[in-house]
N, C-alpha and C positions, 0 to 999 in steps of 0.2 A: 363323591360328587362328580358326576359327568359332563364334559363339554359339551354346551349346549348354543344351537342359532337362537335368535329370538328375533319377531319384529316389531319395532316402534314405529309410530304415525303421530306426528306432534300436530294435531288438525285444527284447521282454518279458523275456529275458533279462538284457540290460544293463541296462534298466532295476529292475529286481528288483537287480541287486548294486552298485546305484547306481552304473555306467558312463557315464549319458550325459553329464554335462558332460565327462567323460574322450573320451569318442569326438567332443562336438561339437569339441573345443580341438584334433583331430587334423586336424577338417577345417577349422577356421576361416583358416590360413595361406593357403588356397588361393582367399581373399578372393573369392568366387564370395557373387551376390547369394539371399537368399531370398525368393523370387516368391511361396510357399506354405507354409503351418505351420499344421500340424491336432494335438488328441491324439486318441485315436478308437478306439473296439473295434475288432475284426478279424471281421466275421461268415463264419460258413463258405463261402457262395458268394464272395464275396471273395477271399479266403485260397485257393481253388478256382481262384481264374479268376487270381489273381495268379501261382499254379505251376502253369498248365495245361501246361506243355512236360515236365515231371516227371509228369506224371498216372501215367503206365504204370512208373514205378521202384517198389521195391518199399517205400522211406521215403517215399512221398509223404501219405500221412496221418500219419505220425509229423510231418513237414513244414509240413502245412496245421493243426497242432495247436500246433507251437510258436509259429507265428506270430500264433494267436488267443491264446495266451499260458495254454492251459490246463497247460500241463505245466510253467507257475514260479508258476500263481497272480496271474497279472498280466494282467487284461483288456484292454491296452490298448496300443498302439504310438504313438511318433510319428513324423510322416511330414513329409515337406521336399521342394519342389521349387527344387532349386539352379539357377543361372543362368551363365553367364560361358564364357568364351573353354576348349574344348575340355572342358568338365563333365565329358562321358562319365569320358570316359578317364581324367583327371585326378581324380576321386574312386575311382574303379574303381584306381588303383594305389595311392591313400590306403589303400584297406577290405583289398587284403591278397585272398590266395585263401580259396575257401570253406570250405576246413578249415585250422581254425585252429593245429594242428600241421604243418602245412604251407607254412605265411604266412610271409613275411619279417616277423621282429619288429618293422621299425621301424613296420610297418603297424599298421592298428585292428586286424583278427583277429590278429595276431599278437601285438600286445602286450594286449590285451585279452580277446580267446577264447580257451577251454577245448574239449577235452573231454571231458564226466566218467566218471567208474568206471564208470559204469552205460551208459556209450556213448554219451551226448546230445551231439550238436555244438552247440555256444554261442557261434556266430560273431558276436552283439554286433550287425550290421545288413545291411541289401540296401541294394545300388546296384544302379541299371540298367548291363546287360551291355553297350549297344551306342545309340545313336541311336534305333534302329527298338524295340527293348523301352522305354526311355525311353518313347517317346510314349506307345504302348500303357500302360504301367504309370501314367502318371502321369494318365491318361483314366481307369483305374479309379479313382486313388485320390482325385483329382479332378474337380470339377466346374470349368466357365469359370467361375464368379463367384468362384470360391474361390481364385484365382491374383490376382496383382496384374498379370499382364497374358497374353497370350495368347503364348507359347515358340515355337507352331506354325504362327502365321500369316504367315510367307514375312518375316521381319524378315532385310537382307541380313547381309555378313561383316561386325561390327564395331558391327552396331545394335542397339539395346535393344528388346525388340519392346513394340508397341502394346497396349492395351489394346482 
């Protein structure tokens, strides 16, 4: 099992129906260290470059809208860069599929997102899909000072990486 970054986004959403201590408590079992903790607006280039793989679907402004949190009234997300033995994957089966009628209940979207009459998916948070999205994402939503140590600089299987 290799040490791995991962990133969380607990979005406006959850936040707004006061979810997030409920969504932190679903990942804290998985005793995985936190290297980074911001709360932070969502500016639209951001939100842009964070679902750039989505650019050409046809919800991707619906998308890059919820995650700036204009469509609950909540300007602002928090973001986490988790630490520990297989991250990825390991919160990525915590969060549950992307639609949250679709999600195994015992998961955060499943037992926590909706979604509503008016068709809004309310899936409560992102996790990085893979190792390689990881990095990527978590360069956006971070700068090196802002981590307690650097995830990506060649730390071997089993080591806590360096600052």
């Amino acid at each position: 099992m290799a040490n791995q970054a991962t990133l969380v986004i607990i979005k406006p959403d959850a936040i707004k129906r006061g979810l997030m201590g409920a969504t932190l408590s679903k990942l804290e079992p998985l005793q995985l260290e936190i290297i980074g903790a911001k709360v932070m607006p969502v500016s639209r280039e951001l939100a842009e470059a964070h679902y750039s793989h989505i650019k050409e679907k046809p919800f991707f402004s619906e998308t890059v809208e919820h995650l700036r949190g204009t469509l609950h009234g909540v300007p602002y997300v928090v973001a986490f860069v988790l630490w520990g033995p297989d991250a990825v994957e390991r919160v990525r089966l915590i969060t549950g599929a992307t639609n949250p009628e679709k999600a195994d209940p015992l998961t955060i979207r499943g037992a926590l997102g909706r979604n509503t009459a008016s068709g809004l998916m309310e899936n409560v948070m992102h996790s990085s899909a893979d190792p390689a999205d990881a990095e990527r994402e978590i360069g956006l939503w971070f700068k090196p000072h802002e981590l307690l140590c650097n995830p990506f600089a060649g730390a071997g299987v089993g080591a806590r990486p360096s600052r």
